[in-house]
C-alpha distance (Angstrom), angle and dihedral (degrees) to the residues before:
residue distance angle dihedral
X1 . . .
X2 3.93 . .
X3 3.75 118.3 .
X4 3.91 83.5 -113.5
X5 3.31 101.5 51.8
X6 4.09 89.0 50.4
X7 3.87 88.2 58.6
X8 3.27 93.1 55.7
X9 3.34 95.6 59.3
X10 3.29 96.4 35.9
X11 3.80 80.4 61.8
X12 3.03 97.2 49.5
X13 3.70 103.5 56.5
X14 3.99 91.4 45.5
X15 4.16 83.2 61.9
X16 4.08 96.6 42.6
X17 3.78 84.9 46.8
X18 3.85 94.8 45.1
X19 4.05 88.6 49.3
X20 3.69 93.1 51.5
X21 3.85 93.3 47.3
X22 3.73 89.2 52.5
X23 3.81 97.9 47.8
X24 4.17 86.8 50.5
X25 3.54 93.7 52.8
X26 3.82 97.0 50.1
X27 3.83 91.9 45.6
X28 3.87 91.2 51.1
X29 3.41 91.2 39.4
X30 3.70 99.6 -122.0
X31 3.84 121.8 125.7
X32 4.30 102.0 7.0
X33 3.72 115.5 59.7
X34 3.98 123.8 -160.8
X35 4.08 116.6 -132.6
X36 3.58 102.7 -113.2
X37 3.72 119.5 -136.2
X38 3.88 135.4 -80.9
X39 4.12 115.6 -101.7
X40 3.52 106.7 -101.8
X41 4.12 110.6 -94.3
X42 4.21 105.1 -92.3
X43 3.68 111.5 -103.0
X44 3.56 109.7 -95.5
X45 3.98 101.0 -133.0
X46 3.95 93.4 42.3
X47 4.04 132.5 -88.1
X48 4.04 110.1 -32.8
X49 3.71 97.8 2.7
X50 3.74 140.8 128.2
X51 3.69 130.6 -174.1
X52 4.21 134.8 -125.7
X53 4.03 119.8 -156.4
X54 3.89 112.7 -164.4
X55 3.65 120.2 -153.8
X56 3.70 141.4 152.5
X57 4.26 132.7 -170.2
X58 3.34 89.3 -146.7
X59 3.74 141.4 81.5
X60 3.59 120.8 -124.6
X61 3.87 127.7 -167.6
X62 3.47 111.4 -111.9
X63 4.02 144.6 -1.4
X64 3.72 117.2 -22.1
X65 3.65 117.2 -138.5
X66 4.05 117.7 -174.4
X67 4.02 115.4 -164.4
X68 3.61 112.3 -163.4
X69 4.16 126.0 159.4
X70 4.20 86.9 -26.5
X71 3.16 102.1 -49.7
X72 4.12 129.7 105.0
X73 3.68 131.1 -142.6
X74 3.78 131.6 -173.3
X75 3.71 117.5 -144.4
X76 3.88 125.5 -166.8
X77 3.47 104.5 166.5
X78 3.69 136.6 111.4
X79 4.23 125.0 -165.1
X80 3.53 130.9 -152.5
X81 3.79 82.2 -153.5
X82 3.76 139.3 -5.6
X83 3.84 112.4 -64.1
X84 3.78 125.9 -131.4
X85 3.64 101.2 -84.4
X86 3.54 97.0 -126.8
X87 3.67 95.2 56.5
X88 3.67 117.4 134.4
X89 4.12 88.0 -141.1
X90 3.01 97.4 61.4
X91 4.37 124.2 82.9
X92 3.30 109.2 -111.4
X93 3.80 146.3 151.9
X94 4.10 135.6 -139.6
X95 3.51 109.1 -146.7
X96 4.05 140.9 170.8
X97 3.73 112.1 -93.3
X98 3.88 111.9 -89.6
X99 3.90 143.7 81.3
X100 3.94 114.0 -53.9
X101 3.98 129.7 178.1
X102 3.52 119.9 -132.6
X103 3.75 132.4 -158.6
X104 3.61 122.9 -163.2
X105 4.15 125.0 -176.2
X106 3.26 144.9 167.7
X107 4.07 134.2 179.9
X108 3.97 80.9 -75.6
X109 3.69 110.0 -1.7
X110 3.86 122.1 86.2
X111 3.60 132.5 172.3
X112 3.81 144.1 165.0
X113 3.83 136.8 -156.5
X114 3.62 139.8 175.9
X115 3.98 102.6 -151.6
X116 4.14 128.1 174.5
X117 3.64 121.7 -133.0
X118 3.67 116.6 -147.2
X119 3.85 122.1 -165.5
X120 3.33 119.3 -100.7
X121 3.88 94.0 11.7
X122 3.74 126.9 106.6
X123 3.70 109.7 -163.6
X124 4.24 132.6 -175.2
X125 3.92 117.5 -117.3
X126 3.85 105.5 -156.5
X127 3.79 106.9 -166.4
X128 3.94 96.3 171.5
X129 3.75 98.4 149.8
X130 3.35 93.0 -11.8
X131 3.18 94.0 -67.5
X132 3.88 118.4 -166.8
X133 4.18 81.0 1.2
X134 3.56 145.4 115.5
X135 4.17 113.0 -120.8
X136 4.53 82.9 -157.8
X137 3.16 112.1 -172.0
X138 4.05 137.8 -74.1
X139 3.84 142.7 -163.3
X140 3.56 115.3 -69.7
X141 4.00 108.7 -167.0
X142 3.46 111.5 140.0
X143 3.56 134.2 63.9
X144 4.25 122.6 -45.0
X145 3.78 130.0 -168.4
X146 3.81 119.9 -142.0
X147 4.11 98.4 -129.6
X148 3.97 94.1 -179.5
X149 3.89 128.8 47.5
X150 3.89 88.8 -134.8
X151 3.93 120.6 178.7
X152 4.14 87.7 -26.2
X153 4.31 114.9 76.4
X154 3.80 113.1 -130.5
X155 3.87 97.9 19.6
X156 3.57 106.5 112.2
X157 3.81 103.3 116.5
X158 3.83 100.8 26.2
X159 3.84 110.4 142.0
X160 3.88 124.9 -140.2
X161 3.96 118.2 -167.3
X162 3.92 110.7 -157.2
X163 3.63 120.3 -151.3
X164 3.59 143.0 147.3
X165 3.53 88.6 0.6
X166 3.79 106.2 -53.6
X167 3.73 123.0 87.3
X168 4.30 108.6 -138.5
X169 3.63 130.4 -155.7
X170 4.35 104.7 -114.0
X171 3.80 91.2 165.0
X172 3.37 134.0 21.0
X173 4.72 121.6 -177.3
X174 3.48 120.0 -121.9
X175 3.70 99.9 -84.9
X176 3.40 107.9 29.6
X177 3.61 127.0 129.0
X178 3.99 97.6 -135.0
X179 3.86 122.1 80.5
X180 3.47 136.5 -153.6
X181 3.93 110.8 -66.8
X182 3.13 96.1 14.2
X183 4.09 111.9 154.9
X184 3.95 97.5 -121.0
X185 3.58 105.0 159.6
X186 3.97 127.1 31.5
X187 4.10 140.7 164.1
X188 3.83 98.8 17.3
X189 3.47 112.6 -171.0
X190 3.85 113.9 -145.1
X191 4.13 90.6 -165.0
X192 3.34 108.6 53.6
X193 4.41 97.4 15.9
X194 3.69 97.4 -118.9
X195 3.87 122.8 154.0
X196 3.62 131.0 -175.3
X197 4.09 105.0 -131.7
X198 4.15 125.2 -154.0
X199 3.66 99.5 -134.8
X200 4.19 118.1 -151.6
X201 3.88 96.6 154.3
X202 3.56 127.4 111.2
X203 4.10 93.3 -108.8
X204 3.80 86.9 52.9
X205 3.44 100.5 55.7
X206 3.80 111.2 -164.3
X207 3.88 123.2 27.9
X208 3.83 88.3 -93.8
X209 4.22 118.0 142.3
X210 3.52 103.9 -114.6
X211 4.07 120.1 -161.8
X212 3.84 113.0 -109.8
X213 4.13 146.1 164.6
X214 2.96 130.4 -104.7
X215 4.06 126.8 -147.9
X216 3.48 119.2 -173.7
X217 3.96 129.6 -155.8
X218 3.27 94.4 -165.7
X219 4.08 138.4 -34.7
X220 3.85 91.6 -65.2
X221 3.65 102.7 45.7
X222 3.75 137.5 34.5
X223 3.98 135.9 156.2
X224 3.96 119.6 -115.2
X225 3.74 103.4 -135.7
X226 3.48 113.0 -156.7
X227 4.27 148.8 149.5
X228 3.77 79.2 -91.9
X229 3.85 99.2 52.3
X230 3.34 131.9 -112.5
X231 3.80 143.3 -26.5
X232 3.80 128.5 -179.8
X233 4.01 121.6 -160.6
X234 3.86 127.9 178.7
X235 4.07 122.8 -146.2
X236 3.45 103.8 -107.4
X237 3.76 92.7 171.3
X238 3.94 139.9 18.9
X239 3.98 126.5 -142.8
X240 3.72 94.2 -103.8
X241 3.83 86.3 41.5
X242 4.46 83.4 104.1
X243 4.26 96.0 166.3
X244 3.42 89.8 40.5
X245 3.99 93.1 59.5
X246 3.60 98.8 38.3
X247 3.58 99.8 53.8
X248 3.97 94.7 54.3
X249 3.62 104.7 102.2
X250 4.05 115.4 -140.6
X251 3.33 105.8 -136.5
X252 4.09 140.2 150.8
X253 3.57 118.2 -129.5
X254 3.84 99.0 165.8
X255 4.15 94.1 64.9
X256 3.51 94.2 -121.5
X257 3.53 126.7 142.0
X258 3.51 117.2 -67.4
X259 3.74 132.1 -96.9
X260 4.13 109.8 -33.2
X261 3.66 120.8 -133.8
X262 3.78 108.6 -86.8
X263 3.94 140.3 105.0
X264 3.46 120.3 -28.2
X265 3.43 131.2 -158.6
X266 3.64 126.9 -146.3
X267 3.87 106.7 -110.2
């Protein structure tokens, strides 16, 4: 073999040999060390926590009070669009990670959401219109206006004051089948916005209170929805609404009887 050609090899195995050493120490961990990797970047709202942005692109009369996990935020602001969501303009609210109700109202307006947090998020609640919401259902004492005739002829513009629990006839059109005093409304239920309903329609049959829903628009106006059909009202008047209450005169256009035995409300 030529002195050349022993070099080559000789070389040759130094290399192989150098490879193999190399390869051995990595594996074991010995001579070449790996970079280990960065911490992971803090979470931004603090340990476990995610974040809710509330925002709406449309006006709303009155104050806006959120609710969220016992706590209560006032929002003022309306968007062209939706904001970033970290903005610091915006209201928001860190929370824990979990599933959280929220109520939002205004003078009118009322909504309700159930919305998850997730750690390390931050996401936008749009409740324009409630949208993607629940209006639910609020108290209704004061004074309502019938604003459809319904199931019962002549009824459009009948007038139901609710107090203390019971809902009383204070005004009933020429026509109409329910006189003054009459009980119309009793046991609303606030939690699950049921209403017992005095029927004097033709589908109703005899004056009996029938059970019924009620769906509500907003705080001044909701539809009764019962075996008869259904029956919208607006608010015309709240409790403390005191001028607005007296000055509604009880009378009886239909020349029925007058007032029925029933509850009656000091005036």
């Amino acid at each position: 073999m030529k002195f050349k050609d022993i070099l080559k090899y000789f070389f040759s195995c130094i290399f192989i040999f150098s490879l193999a050493y190399i390869s051995a120490c990595d594996s074991s961990g010995g001579l070449i060390t790996s970079t280990p990797p960065p911490p992971p970047n803090p979470n931004p709202y603090g340990e476990g926590n995610g974040k809710i942005t509330f925002m709406r692109t449309q006006q709303i009369a009155g104050p806006v009070t959120i609710k969220i996990s016992n706590k209560s935020l006032n929002d003022s602001l309306v968007w062209q669009a939706a904001p970033p969501c970290d903005t610091n303009i915006a209201t928001s609210q860190i929370l824990k990670a979990g599933n959280y109700s929220v109520k939002i109202e205004g003078s009118v307006f009322m909504c309700n959401y159930g919305v998850t947090v997730e750690e390390r998020k931050c996401k936008i609640l749009d409740y324009t219109n409630c949208n993607g919401g629940n209006t639910g259902c609020t108290d209704i004492t004061g004074i309502w206006l019938r604003t459809s005739d319904g199931p019962c002829p002549n009824c459009r513009g009948l007038k139901v004051e609710f107090r203390n629990g019971e809902g009383e006839v204070i005004f009933t059109p020429a026509g109409c089948r329910f006189p003054l005093g009459d009980i119309k409304w009793n046991n609303f239920n606030l939690d699950n916005c049921t209403i017992n309903d005095l029927a004097r329609d033709s589908l109703g049959g005899s004056p009996e209170f029938q059970p019924a829903n009620m769906v509500f628009d907003n705080k001044n106006s909701f539809v009764i929805n019962g075996p008869s059909g259904t029956i919208p009202y607006s608010r015309i008047a709240q409790i403390n609404d005191k001028k607005t209450s007296h000055n509604i005169i009880r009378y009886n256009n239909s020349n029925r009887a007058p007032e029925s035995t029933g509850l009656q409300t000091a005036r």
